[in-house]
C-alpha positions in Angstrom: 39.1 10.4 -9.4 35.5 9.2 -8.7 34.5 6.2 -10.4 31.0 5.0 -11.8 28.8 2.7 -10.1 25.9 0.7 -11.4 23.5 1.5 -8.8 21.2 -1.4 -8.8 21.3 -5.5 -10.8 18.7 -6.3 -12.7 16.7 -8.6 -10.9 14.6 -9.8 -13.6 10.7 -9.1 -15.0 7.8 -10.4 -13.5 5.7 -10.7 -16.5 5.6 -9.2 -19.8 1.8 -8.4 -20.1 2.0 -4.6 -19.8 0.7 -3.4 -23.3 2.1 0.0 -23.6 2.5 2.7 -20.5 0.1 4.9 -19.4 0.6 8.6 -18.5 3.0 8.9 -15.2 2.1 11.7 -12.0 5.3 13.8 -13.0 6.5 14.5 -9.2 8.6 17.7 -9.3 11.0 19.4 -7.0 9.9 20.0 -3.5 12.6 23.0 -2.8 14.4 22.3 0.4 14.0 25.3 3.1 16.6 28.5 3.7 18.1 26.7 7.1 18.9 30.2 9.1 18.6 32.7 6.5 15.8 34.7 8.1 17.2 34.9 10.9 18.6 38.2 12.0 22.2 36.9 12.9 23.8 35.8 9.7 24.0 31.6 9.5 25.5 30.2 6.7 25.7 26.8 7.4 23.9 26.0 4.1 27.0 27.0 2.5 28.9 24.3 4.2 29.6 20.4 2.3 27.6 17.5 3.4 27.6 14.0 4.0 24.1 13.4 3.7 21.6 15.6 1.9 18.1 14.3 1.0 15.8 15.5 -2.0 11.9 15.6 -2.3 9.5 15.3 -5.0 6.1 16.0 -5.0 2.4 16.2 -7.4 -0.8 15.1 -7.8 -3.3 15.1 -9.9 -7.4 15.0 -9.6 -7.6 11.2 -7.6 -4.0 11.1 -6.0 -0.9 12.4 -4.6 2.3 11.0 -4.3 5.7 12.1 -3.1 9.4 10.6 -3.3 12.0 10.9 -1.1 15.9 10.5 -1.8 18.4 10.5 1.0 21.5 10.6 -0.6 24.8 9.3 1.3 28.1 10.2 0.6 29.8 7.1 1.9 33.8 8.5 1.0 35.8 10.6 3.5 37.0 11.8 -0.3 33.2 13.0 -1.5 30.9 15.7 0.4 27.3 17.2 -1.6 26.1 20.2 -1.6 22.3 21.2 -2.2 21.9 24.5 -4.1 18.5 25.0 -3.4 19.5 25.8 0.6 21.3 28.7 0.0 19.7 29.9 -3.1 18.8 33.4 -1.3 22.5 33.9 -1.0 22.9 33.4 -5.1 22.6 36.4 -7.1 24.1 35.2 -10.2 24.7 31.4 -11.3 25.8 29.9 -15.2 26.3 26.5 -15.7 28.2 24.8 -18.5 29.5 20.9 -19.4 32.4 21.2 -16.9 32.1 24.2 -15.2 29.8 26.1 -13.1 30.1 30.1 -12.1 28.7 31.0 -9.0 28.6 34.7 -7.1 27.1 35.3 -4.0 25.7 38.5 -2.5 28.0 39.4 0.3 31.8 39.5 1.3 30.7 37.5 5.3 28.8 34.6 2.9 31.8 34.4 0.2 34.4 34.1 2.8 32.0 31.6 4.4 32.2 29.8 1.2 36.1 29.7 0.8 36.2 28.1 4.6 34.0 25.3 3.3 34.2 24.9 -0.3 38.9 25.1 0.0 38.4 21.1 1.3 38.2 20.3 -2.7 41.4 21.6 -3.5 43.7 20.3 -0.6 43.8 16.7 -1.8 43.5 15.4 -5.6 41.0 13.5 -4.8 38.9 15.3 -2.9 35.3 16.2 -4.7 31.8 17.2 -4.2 28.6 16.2 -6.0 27.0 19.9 -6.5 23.1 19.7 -7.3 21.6 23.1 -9.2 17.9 22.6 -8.3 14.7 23.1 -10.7 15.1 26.2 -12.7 18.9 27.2 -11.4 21.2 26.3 -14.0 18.6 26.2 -17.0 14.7 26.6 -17.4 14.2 22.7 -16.5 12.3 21.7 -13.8 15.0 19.0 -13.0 17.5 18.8 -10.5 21.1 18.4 -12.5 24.1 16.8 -10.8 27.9 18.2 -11.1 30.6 16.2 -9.8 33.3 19.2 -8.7 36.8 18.9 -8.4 38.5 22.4 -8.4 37.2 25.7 -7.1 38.5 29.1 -7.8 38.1 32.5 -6.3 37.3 36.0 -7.2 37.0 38.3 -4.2 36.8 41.1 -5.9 33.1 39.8 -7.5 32.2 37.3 -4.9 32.5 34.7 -7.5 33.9 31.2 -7.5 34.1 29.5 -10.8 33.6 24.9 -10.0 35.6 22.9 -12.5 34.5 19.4 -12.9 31.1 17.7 -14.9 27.9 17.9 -15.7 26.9 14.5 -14.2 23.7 12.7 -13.6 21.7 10.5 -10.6 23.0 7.3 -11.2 26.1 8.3 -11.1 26.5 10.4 -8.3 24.4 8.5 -5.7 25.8 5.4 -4.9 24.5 4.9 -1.4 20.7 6.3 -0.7 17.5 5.1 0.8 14.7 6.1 -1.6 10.5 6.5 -0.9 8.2 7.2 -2.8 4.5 6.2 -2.5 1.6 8.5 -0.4 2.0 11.6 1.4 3.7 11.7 5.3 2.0 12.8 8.4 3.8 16.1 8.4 3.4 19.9 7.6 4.6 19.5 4.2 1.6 17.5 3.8 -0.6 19.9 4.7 0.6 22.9 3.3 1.0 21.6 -0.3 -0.6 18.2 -1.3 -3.9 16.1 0.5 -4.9 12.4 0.5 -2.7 9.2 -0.6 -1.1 8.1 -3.8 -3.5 4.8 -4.7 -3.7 2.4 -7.7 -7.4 2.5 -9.1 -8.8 -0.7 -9.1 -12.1 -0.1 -10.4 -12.9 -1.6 -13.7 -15.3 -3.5 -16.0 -14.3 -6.6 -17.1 -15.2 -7.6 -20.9 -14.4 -11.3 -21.6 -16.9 -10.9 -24.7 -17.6 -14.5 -25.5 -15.4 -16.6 -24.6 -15.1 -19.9 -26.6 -13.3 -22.9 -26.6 -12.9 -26.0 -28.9 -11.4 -28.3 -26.4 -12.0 -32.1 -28.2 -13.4 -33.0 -31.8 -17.0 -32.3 -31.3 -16.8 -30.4 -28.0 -17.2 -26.8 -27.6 -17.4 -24.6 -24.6 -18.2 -21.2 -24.5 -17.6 -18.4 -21.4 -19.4 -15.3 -21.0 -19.0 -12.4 -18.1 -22.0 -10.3 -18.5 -21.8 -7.9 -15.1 -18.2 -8.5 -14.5 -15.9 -5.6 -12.6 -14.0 -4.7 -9.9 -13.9 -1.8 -7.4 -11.6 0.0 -5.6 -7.9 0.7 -5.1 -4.7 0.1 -3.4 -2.5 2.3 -1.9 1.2 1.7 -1.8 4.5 2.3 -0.9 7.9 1.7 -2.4 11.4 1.3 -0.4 15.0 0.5 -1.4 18.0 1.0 0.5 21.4 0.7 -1.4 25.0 0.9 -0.2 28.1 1.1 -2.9 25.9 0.5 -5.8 24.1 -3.0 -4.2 20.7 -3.0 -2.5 20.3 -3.9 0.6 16.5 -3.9 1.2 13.5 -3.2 -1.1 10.4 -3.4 -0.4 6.7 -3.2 -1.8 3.8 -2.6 0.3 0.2 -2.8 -0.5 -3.0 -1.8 1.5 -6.7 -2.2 -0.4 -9.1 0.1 -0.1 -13.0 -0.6 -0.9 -11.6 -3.2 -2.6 -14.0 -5.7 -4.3 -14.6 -8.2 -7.3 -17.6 -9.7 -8.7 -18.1 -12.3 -11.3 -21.4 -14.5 -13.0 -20.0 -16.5 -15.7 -22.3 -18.8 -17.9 -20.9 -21.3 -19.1 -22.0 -23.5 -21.7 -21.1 -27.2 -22.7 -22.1 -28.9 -26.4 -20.5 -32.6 -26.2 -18.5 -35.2 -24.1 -16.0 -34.5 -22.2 -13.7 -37.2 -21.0 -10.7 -35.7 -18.8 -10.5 -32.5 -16.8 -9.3 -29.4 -19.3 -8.0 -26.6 -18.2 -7.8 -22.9 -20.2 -6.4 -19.5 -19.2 -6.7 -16.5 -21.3 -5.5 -12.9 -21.5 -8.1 -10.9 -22.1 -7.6 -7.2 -20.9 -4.6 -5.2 -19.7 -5.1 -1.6 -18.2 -1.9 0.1 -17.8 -2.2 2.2 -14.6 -0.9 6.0 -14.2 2.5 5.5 -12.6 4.6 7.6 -11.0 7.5 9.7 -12.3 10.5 11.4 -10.8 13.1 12.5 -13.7 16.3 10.4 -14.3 15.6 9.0 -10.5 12.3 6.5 -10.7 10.0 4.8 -13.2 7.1 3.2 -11.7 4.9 1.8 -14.7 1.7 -0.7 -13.1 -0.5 -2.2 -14.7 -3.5 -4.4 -14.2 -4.0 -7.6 -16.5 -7.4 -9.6 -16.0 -7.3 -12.8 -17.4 -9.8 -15.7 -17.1 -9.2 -19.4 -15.9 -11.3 -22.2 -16.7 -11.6 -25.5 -15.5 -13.8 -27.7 -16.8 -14.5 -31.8 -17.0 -15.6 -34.3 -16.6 -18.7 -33.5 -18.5 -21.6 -35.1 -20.3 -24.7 -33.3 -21.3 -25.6 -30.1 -23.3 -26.0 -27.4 -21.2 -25.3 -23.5 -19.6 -24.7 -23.0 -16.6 -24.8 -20.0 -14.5 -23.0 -19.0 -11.2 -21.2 -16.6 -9.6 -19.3 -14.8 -6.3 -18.4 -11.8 -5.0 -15.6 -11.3 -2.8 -14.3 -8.1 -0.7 -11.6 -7.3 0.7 -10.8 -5.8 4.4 -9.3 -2.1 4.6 -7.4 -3.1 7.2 -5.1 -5.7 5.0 -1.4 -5.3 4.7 1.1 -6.8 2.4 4.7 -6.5 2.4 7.0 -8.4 0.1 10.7 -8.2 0.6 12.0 -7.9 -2.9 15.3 -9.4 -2.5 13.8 -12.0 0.1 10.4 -12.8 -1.1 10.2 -15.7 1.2 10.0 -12.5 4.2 7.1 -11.5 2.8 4.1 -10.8 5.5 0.5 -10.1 5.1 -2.0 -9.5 7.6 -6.1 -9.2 7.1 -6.2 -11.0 3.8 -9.1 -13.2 4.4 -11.7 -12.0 2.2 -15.4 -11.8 2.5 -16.7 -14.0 -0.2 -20.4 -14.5 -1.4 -21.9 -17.2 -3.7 -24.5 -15.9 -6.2 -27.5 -18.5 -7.4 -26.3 -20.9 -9.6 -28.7 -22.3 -12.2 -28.1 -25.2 -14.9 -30.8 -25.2 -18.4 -30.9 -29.1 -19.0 -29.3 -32.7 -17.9 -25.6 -32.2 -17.4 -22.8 -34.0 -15.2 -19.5 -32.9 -14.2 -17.6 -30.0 -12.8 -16.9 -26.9 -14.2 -15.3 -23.7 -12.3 -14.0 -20.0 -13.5 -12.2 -17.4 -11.9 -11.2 -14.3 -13.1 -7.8 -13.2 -12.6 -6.3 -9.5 -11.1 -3.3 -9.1 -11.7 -1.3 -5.7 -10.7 1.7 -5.6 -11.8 4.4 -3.3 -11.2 7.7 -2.3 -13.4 10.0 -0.3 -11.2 12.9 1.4 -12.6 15.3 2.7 -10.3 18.3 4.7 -11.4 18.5 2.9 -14.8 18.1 -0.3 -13.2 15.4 -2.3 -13.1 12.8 -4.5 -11.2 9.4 -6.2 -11.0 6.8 -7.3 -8.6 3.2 -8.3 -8.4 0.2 -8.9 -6.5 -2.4 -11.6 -8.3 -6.0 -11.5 -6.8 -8.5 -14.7 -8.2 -12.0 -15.1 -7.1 -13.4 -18.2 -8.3 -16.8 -19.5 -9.2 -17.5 -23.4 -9.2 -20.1 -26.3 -9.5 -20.3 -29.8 -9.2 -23.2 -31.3 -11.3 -24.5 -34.6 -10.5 -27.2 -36.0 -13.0 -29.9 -38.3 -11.3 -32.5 -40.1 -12.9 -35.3 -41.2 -10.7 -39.0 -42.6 -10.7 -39.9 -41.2 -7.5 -38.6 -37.9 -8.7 -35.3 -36.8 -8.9 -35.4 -33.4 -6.3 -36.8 -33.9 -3.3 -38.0 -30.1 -3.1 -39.6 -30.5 -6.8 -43.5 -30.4 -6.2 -43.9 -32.2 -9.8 -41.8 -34.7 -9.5 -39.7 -35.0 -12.3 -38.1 -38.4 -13.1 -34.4 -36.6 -14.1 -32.7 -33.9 -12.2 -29.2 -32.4 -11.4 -28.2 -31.8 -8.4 -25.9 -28.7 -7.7 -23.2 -28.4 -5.4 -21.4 -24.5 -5.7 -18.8 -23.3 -4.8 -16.5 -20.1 -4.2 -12.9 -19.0 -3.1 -10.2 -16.8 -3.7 -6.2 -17.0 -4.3 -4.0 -14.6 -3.7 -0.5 -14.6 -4.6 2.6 -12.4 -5.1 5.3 -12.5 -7.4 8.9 -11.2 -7.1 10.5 -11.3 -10.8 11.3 -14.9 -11.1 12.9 -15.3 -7.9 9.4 -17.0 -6.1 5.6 -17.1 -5.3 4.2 -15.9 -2.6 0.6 -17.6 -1.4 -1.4 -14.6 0.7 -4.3 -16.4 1.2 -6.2 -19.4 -0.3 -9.9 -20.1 1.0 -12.9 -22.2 -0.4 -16.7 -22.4 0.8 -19.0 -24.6 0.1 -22.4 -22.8 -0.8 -26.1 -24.7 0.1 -26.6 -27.6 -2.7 -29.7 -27.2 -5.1 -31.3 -29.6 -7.4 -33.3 -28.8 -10.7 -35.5 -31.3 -11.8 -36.3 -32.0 -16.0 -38.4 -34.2 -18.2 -42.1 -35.0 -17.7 -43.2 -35.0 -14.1 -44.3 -38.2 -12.1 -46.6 -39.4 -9.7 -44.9 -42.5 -7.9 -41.7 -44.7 -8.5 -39.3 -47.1 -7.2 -36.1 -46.3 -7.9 -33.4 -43.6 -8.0 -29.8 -43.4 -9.9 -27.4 -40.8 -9.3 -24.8 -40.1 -11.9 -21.1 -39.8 -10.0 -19.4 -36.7 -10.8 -15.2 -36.3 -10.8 -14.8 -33.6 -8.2 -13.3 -29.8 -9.5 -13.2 -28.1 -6.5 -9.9 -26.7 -6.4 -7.5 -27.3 -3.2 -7.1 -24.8 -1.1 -5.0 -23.9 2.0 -8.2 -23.2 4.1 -11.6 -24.4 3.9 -14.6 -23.2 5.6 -18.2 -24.1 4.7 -20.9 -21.1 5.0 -23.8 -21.8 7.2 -26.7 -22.6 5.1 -28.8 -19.6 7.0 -25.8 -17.1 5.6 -24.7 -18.8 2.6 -28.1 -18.7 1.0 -28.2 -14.7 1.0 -26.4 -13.0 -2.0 -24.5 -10.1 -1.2 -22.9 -8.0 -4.1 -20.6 -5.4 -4.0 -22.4 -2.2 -5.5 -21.3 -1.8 -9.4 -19.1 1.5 -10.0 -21.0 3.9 -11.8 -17.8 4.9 -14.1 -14.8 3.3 -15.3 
């Protein structure tokens, strides 16, 4: 008697930000061909029991297409599977019930054929075979159902064999399989019934609305993101391989395409602020359209952009405004080992990034920096088991302030002179990280660049002086794995990623 198997532990979720699920690509049944019954000797060899069988599904809507693949192993010299769809030509009448399943075929050469090969169940007690009726066979469902048989009688009068044994189900029956799902293959299958890749859109505005914060008694800071968004998408692919119910590799793969982010926060400070604060804020999750392949795979992601604030030191009443704009290569590849995430490899990460001007309204000093965080999460049911990974993707924007008071004039590029100034240093970078449950973090990539340093001069202007002070500021500048500073010829030009004209 066969027993059941849990086909996969549950490893754990990643985060719990996904709001509610949003409408799955339904792949259905790709039929499996007629091996040899067109040709004009009679084959029957899709009557015979197999080892190893494997099972397609296919769709697409208007963006995407996506297709999964299920190689199913029968690992026990005491189990075989059989694929109904291959020899479905051969059928002319099939009723299904609970524990049976009545099948006639359409010629005496094809039912003895069948006795030959289907007599293995009843020699040994033991001895079974997982049937699958594909889409449409046993019922009006477009599902593939499972039987687990153990007996099989004859009628050669009618060409009929009546299968005792159970209506069963996926996770029950395949205990050993590799399984794919994710973009189309290079093949004719491709070509004859679906076109293009199965991708996770990744354009999007960001809202933050207005942001605000009451950090100390009589401090308030307030963050808004008034031409915030993102562009692009990523196309991926999803592997597992289990043997006897326990995986033995999984893997998540992840390759952008066009993809960019741009943010120009303004930030504004009433008040004193003694220490370094630090904020972070959900403000929008976008549930993605997954993908869906009945009672086999659940793959729910999602997108969940929240903002990260840094801010202090800081004296002075001001807004400031500043901003970058990052991109990512096409060519960049990341592959994260589920059950290893320590074997995770990425290549081409290193992002294009781009300050914007940055721009303070009166005397301030201090550092102050926001990113925006990406991050794309996915919720992978497998079998009734389940799984999570994610990818996390945070451009930056920064600024040192220094306040300077001087008689000969605070900036040396001010024509007028102006006794008090601040003195800007920006900044820009990106972190990328991936997450595997809570098993570890993975750092992709992790740059800063240093952008061209202005200075703004205020107060009344002046005509000579003798001296200058310069207000010290407590450095924000995040640390970072990599740091490369921007020539000053390159820095100063602002490059933005062109704004999606719909969401």
């Amino acid at each position: 008697m066969k027993s059941t198997q849990a086909l996969m532990p549950t490893l754990g979720a990643l985060l719990s930000l996904v709001s509610s699920p949003a409408l799955a690509l339904d792949l259905r049944p790709i039929e499996a061909p007629q091996a040899g019954l067109e040709s004009r000797a009679a084959d029957y060899s899709a009557l015979n029991l197999q080892s190893v069988e494997t099972f397609l599904w296919g769709g697409s809507d208007s963006n995407n297409a996506a297709m999964a693949n299920l190689t199913v192993y029968m690992h026990d010299k005491a189990e075989n599977i059989l694929n109904l769809e291959r020899f479905k030509d051969l059928v002319t009448s099939l009723k299904c019930a609970k524990d049976s399943a009545t099948l006639t075929v359409n010629s005496d050469d094809a039912f003895e054929h069948l006795m030959d090969a289907w007599n293995w169940t009843n020699e040994q007690e033991n001895n079974t075979f997982v049937m699958i009726a594909g889409s449409g066979q046993c019922d009006s469902s477009n599902k593939r159902q499972p039987y687990v048989i153990s007996s099989v009688k004859y009628d050669k009068d009618t060409n009929t064999a009546t299968l005792g044994g159970q209506q069963s189900d996926w996770k029950t029956v395949a205990h050993t399989y590799d399984l794919h799902i994710g973009g189309m293959p290079s093949s004719k299958l491709e070509t004859r019934d679906y076109s293009d890749s199965y991708a996770l859109n990744f354009t999007h505005t960001i809202d933050f609305g207005k942001w605000a914060i009451n950090a100390v008694d009589d401090v308030k800071i307030t963050a808004v993101c008034s031409d915030c968004y993102t562009t692009g998408e990523f196309d991926f692919n999803f592997d597992i391989k289990t043997t006897l119910g326990i995986p033995d590799g999984a893997s998540l793969t992840l390759n952008p395409k066009g993809v960019s982010a741009v943010i120009d926060p303004t930030i504004g400070l009433v008040g004193d602020l003694s220490d370094k604060k630090s904020y972070e804020k959900t403000f929008l999750t976008i549930p993605i359209d997954g993908v869906s392949v009945a009672d086999i795979i659940e793959l729910g992601p999602a997108i969940a952009f929240k903002g990260s604030l840094d801010i202090g030191p800081l004296k002075g009443t001001a807004s400031i405004t500043t901003g970058v704009t990052l991109t990512l290569n096409d060519d960049a590849e990341f592959t994260v080992d589920l059950l290893s995430p320590s074997d995770a490899t990425a290549d081409g990460w290193s992002p294009q990034i781009t300050g914007d001007d940055t721009s303070v309204s009166a005397m301030i000093s201090g550092g102050v920096s926001l990113g925006v965080v990406a991050d794309i999460e996915f919720d992978i049911t497998v079998l009734g088991k389940g799984l999570s990974a994610g990818i996390g993707l945070n451009p930056l924007a920064g600024v040192l302030l220094s306040a300077i008071d001087s008689s000969k004039g605070a900036c040396s590029n001010d024509p007028d002179h102006h006794q008090y100034g601040v003195q800007l240093g920006p900044y820009a970078g990106v972190y990328l990280q991936a997450s595997v449950s809570d098993v570890a973090t993975v750092t992709i990539t992790s740059e800063t660049i240093s952008l061209p340093t202005e200075c703004y001069g205020f107060g009344s202007p002046l005509t000579s002086g003798a001296s200058t002070t310069v207000v010290p500021t407590s450095t924000a500048v995040p640390t970072a794995s990599s740091t490369s500073v921007i020539p000053s010829s390159s820095a100063a030009v602002n490059h933005r990623a062109p704004r999606p004209t719909s969401f």
